[in-house]
C-alpha positions in Angstrom: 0.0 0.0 0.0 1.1 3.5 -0.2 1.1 6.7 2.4 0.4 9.7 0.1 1.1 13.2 2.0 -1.4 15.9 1.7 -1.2 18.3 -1.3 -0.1 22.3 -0.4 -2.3 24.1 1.3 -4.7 20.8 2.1 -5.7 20.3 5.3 -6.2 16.6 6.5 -10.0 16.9 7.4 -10.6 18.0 3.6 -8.4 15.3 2.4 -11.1 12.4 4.7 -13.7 14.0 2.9 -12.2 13.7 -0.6 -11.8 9.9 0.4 -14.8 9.1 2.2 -16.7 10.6 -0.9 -14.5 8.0 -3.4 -15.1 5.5 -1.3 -19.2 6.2 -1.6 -18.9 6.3 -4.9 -16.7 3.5 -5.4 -19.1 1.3 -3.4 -22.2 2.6 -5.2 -20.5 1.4 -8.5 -19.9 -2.3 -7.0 -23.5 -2.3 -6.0 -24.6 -1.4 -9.5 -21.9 -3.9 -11.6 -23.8 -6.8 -11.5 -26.3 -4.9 -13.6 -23.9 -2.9 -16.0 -21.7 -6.3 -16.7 -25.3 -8.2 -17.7 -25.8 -4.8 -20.1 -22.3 -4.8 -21.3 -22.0 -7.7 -22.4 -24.9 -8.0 -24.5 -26.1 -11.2 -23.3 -29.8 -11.6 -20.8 -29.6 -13.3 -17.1 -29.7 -16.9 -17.8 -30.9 -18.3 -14.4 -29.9 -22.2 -13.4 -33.8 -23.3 -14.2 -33.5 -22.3 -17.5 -30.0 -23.2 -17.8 -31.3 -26.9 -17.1 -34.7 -27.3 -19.3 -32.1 -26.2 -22.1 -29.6 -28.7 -21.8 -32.4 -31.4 -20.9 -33.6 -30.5 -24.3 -30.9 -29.4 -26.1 -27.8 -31.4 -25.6 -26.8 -33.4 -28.0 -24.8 -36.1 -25.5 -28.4 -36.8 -24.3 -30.3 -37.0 -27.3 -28.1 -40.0 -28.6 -29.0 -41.9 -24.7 -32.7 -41.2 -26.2 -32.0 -42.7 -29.5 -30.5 -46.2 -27.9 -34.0 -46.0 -26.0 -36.1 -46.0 -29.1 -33.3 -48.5 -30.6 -34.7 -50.8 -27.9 -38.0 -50.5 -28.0 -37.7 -50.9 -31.7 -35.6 -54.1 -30.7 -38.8 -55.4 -28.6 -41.1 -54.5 -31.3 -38.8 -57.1 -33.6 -38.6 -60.0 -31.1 -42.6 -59.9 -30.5 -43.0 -61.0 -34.3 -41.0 -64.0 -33.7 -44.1 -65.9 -32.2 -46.1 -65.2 -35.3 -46.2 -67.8 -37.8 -43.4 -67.1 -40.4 -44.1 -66.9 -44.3 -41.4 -67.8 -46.7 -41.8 -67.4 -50.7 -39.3 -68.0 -53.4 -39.3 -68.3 -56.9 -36.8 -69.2 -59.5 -36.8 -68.0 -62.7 -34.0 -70.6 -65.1 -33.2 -71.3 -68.5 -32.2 -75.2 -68.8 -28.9 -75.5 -70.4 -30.1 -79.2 -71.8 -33.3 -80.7 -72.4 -34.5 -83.1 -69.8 -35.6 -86.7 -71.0 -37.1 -89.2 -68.9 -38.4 -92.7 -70.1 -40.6 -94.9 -68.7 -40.1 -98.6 -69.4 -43.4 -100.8 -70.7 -45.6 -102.0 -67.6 -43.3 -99.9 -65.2 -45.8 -98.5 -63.8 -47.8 -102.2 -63.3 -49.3 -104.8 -65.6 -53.1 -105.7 -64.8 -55.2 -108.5 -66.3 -57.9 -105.6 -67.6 -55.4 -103.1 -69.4 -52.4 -105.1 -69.6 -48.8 -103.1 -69.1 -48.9 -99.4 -67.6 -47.4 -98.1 -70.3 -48.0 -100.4 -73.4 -44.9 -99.6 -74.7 -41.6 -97.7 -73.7 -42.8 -93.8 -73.1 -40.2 -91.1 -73.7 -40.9 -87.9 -71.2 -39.0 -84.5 -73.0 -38.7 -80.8 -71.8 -36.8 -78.8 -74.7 -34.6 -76.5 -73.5 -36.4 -73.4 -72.3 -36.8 -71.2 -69.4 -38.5 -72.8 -66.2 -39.8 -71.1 -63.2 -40.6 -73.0 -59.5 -42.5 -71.0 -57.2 -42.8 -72.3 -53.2 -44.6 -70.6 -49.9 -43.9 -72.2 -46.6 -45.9 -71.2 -44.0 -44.6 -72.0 -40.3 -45.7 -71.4 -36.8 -43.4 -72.4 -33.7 -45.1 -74.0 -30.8 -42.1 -75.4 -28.5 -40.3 -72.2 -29.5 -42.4 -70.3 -27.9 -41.5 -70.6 -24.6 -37.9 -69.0 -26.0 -39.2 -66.7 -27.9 -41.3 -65.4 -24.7 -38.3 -65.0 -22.2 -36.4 -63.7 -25.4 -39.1 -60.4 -25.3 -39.2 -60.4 -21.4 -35.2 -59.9 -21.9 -36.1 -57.3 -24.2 -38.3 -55.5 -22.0 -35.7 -55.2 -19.7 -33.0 -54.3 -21.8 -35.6 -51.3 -23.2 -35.9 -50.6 -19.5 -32.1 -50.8 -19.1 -31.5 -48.4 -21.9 -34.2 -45.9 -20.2 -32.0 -46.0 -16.6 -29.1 -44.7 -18.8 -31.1 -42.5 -20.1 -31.4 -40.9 -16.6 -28.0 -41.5 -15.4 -26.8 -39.5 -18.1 -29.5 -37.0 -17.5 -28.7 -36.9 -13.8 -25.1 -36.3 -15.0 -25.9 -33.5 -17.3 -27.6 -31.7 -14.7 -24.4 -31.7 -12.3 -22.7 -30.9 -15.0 -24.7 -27.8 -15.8 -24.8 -27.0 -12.1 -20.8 -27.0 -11.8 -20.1 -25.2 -14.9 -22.9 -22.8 -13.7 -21.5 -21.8 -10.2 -18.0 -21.9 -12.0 -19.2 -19.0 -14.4 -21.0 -17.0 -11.2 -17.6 -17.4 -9.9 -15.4 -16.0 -12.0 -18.1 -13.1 -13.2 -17.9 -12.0 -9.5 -14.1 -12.1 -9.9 -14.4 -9.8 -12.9 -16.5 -7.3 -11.2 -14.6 -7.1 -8.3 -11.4 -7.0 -10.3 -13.0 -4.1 -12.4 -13.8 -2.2 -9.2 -10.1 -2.9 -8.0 -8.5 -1.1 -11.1 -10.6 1.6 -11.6 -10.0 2.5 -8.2 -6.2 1.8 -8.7 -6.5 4.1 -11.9 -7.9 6.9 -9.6 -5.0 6.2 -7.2 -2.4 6.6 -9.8 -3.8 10.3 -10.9 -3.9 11.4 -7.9 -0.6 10.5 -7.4 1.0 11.9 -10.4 -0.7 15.4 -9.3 1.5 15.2 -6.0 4.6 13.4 -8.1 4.3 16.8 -9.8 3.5 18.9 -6.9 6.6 17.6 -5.1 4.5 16.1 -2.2 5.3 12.9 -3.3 7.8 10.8 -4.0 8.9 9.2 -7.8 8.9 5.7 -6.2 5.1 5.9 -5.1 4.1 6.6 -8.4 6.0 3.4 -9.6 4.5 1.6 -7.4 1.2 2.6 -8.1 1.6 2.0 -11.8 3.2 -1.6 -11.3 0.5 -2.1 -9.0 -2.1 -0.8 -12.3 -0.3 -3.1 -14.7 -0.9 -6.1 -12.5 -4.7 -5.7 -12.1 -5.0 -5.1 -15.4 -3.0 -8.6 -16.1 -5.3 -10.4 -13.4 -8.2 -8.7 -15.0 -7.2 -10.0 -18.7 -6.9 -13.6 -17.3 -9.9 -13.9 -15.1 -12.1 -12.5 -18.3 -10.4 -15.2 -20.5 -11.0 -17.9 -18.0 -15.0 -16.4 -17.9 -15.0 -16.5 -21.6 -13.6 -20.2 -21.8 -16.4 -21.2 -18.7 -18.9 -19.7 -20.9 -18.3 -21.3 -23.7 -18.2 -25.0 -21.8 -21.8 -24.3 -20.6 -23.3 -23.2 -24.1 -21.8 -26.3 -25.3 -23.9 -28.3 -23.0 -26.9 -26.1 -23.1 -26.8 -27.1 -27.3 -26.7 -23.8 -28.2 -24.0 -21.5 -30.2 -20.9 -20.8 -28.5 -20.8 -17.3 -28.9 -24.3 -17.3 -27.3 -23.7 -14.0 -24.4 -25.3 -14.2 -21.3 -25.0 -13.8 -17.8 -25.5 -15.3 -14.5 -27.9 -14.5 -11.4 -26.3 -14.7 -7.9 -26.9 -17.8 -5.5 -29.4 -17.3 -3.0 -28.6 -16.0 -0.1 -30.5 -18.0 2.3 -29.2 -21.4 2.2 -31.0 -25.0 2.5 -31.6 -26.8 5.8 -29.2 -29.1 7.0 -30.2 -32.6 5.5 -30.6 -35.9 7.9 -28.4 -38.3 6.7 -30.0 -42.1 6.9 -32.8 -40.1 4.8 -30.1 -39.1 2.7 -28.9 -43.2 2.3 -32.5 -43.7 1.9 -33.6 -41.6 -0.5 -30.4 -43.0 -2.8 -31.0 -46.5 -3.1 -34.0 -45.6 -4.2 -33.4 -43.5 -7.2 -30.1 -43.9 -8.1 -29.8 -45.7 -11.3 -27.0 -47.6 -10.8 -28.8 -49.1 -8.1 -32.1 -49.9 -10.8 -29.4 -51.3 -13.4 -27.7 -53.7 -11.0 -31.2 -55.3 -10.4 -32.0 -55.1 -14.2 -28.8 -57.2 -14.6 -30.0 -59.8 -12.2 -33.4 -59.8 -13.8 -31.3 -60.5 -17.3 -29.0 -62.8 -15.9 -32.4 -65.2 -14.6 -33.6 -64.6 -17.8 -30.6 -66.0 -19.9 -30.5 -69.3 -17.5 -33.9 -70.5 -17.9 -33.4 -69.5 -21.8 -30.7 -71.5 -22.4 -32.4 -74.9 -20.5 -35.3 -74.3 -23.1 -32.2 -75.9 -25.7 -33.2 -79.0 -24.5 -36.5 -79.1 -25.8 -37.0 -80.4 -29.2 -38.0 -77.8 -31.5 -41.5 -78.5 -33.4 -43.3 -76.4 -35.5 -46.2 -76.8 -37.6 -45.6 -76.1 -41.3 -47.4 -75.9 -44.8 -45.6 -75.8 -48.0 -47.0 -75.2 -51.4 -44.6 -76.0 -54.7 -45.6 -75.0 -58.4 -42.6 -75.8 -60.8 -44.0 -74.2 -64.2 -42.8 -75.4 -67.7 -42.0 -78.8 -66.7 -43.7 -81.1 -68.6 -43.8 -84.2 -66.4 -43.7 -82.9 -62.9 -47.3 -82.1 -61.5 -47.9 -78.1 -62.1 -49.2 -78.1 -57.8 -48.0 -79.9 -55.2 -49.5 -78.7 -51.2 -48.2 -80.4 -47.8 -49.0 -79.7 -44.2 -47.7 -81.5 -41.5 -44.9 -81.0 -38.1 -41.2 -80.0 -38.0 -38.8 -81.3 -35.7 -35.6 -80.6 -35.6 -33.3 -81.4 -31.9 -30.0 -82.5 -31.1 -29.9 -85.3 -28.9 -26.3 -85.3 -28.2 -24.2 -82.0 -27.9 -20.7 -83.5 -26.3 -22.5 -81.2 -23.3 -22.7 -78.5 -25.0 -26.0 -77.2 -23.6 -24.7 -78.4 -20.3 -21.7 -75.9 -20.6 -23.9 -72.6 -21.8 -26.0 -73.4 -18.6 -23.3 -73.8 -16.1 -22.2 -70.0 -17.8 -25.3 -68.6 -17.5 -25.5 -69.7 -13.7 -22.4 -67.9 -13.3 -23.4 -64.8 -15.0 -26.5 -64.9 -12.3 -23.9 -65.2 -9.1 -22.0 -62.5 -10.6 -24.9 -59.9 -11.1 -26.2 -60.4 -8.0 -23.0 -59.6 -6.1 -23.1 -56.2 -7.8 -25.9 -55.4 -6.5 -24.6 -55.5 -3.0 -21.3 -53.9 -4.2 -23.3 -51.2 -6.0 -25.5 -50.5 -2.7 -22.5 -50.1 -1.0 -20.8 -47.7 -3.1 -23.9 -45.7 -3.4 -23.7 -45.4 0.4 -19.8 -44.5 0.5 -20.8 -41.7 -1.6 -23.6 -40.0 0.2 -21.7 -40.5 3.5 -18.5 -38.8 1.4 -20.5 -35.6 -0.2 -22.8 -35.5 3.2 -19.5 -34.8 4.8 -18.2 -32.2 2.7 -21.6 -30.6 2.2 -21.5 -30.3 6.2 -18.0 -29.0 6.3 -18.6 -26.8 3.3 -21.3 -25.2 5.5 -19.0 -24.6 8.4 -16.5 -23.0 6.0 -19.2 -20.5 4.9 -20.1 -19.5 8.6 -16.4 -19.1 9.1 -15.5 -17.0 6.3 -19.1 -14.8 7.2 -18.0 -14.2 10.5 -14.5 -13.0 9.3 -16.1 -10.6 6.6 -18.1 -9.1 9.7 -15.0 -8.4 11.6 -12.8 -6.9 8.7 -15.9 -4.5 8.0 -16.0 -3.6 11.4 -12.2 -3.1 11.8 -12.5 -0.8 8.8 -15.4 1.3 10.1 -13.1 1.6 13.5 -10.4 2.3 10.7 -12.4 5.3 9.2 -13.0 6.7 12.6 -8.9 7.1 13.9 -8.1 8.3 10.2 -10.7 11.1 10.8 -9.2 11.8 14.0 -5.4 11.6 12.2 -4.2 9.0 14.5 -3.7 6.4 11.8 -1.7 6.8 8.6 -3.5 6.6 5.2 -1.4 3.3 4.5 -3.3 2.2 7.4 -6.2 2.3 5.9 -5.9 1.7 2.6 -4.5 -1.4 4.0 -7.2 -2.1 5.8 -9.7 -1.5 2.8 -7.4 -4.5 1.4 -8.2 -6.8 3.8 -11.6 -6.1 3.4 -11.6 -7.2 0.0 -10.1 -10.2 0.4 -12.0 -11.0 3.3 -15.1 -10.3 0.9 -13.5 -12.6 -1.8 -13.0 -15.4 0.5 -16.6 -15.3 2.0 -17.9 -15.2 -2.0 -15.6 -18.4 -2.9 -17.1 -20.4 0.0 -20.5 -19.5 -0.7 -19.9 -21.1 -4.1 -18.0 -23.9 -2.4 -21.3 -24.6 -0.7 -23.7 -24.5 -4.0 -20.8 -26.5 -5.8 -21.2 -29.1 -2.5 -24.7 -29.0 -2.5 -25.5 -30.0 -6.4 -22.8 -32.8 -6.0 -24.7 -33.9 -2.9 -28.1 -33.8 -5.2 -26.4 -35.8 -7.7 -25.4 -38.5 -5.0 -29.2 -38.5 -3.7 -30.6 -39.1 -7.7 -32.5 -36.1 -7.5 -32.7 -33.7 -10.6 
């Protein structure tokens, strides 16, 4: 800090009130930045509400979770039409290469006492060369297939419902997301107002000190001091507007929206949440985290793949019914219909079956001790952000009740400066602490919020 003596002919009473009247103003303009940055920069308030129904329908990370949901659900729609009967057509359309010639010997066909030989004679059967067509439709319904095909669209209901808890995982996880970057953003918009504030009043500083560097009632060095003190907030001031522009960016790119979309940010409130009870808290996770819904949706999966696999062991049978019309061939019959059962089954596998059963088992025992690993870990977390929720609470009271006693010190400050018993350095110095004080109690109020949405996240909650 600097002492600055009093100009010629000044007395030091005038010289409180010149300072007491730039410190009214000074504080009038910090009241009113808020307001002049959100004008300045040519961008409206954009509150957290808002901030959220934008990404939740904007973001393009989330729309491609919604996609693999309809994917799904597409999926079950396929596996339903398995236990519909199944119709097969073909035709082939041929040109024979070489005639086909078929004889049938005399009485072939039978010899009987009232018509003698079937044929009379030897009978030669020709199909010149020409082009041939055989058309066939096969018409076949599964019956001990069913009982696959159902636990095959069971397994797709929960794999729909699978893709849907992802769905809101990564939902959840957007909506942290958009809370960090959000208090991140207050953060450093309250550093760049305050930083403002700082070298304006620095720039003041420095004029008046030039008038007494000229005057000869101050010395060269507190002018260079003064300006290498400028020159530094106006560095700091350069950064911290780079790092806002950078922050600003991140959350327009979640939000789904233009990059060079300009906005601003409302303060936190100032009245903060009651203090959460924490087996609610462990409560109120199990059941609506996701993770803790997949786990169980694995199990589910897991049973479902077991009993699928035993089903291998039933024959498969269908009933089928086949219709065949080879056209242009002179000695085949022109339609030719069937109906009648399909089996098809593999009595002996090397234990094959026996093997994909035994893995499916396994599978089973290892989803179901995720489930108690994931119910654990969800607990570890809420017991983890619970604590630093409660110690980022503590933090705030702290930091309040130091900003209370720095603003006091510098009211008691004021007073001795009025009655000349303190230096200007003194005060000035004290005005500093102040500041920082101020600084520290707004970087724990946003440690708190930042706590808080990480805590929300840990419960499931939107």
């Amino acid at each position: 800090m600097w002492c600055v003596a009093a100009e010629g002919g000044e007395s030091p009473s005038m010289m409180h009130v010149r300072l007491s009247a730039m410190t009214c103003v000074l504080f009038a303009a910090f009241c009113q930045l808020h307001l002049a940055y959100a004008q300045t920069s040519g961008g409206a308030v954009l509150t957290l509400e808002e901030a959220l129904l934008l990404a939740r329908s904007n973001n393009r990370d989330l729309k491609l979770y919604g996609l693999d949901v309809g994917k799904q659900r597409e999926a079950l729609g396929e596996a339903k039409t398995h236990s519909y009967p199944r119709l097969d057509t073909s035709v082939l359309a041929a040109q024979l290469l070489t005639p086909l010639d078929f004889t049938i010997k005399k009485g072939q066909l039978g010899t009987f006492s009232g018509t003698g030989p079937i044929p009379g004679s030897d009978t030669n059967l020709h199909t010149p060369a020409r082009p041939i067509a055989i058309a066939s439709v096969t018409l076949t319904q599964p019956l001990t297939q069913l009982l696959r095909i159902h636990l095959s669209i069971a397994d797709q209901r929960l794999k729909v419902d699978a893709a849907q808890l992802s769905f809101k995982e990564r939902e959840q996880k957007l909506t942290d997301d958009v809370r960090q970057s959000y208090y991140q953003i207050l953060q450093s918009q309250m550093q760049y107002e305050s930083q403002q504030s700082m070298l304006k009043y620095l720039e003041e500083l420095l004029q008046l000190t030039d008038r007494r560097v000229s005057q000869q009632s101050a010395l060269k060095a507190d002018r260079l001091s003064v300006k290498a003190e400028v020159a530094k907030a106006a560095y700091q001031l350069t950064t911290i507007e780079d790092t806002l522009e950078d922050r600003k960016e991140a959350l327009n790119h979640l939000l789904g929206r233009s990059l060079q979309t300009e906005f601003s940010v409302e303060p936190v409130p100032a009245m903060l949440p009651e203090q959460e009870d924490l087996s609610a808290a462990r409560a109120i996770a199990l059941e609506h985290r996701p993770e803790m819904k997949v786990t169980q949706n694995r199990v589910r999966q897991a049973e479902l793949a077991t009993k699928s696999e035993k089903t291998h062991y039933i024959p498969d049978i269908s009933i089928q019914a086949s219709y065949l019309s080879p056209a242009n061939v002179n000695f085949l019959p022109q339609n030719i219909g069937t109906i009648g059962a399909l089996l098809t089954w593999q009595p002996w596998d090397w234990g094959e079956k026996r093997h994909k059963v035994q893995q499916a088992a396994l599978a089973e025992k290892q989803a179901g001790l995720s489930v108690e690993d994931t119910r654990e870990q969800i607990l570890l977390d809420v017991n983890s952000n619970f604590r630093h929720l409660r110690e980022a609470r503590a933090q705030l009271a702290v930091t309040e009740a130091i900003r209370d006693a720095e603003t006091e010190k510098l009211r008691n400050q004021k007073e001795s400066y009025s009655q000349q018993s303190i230096l200007l350095s003194d005060l000035l110095k004290q005005q500093s602490s102040v500041a920082d004080a101020e600084s520290q109690y707004h970087q724990a109020v946003l440690a708190y919020w930042s706590a808080r949405a990480d805590f929300q996240k840990t419960l499931g909650e939107e």
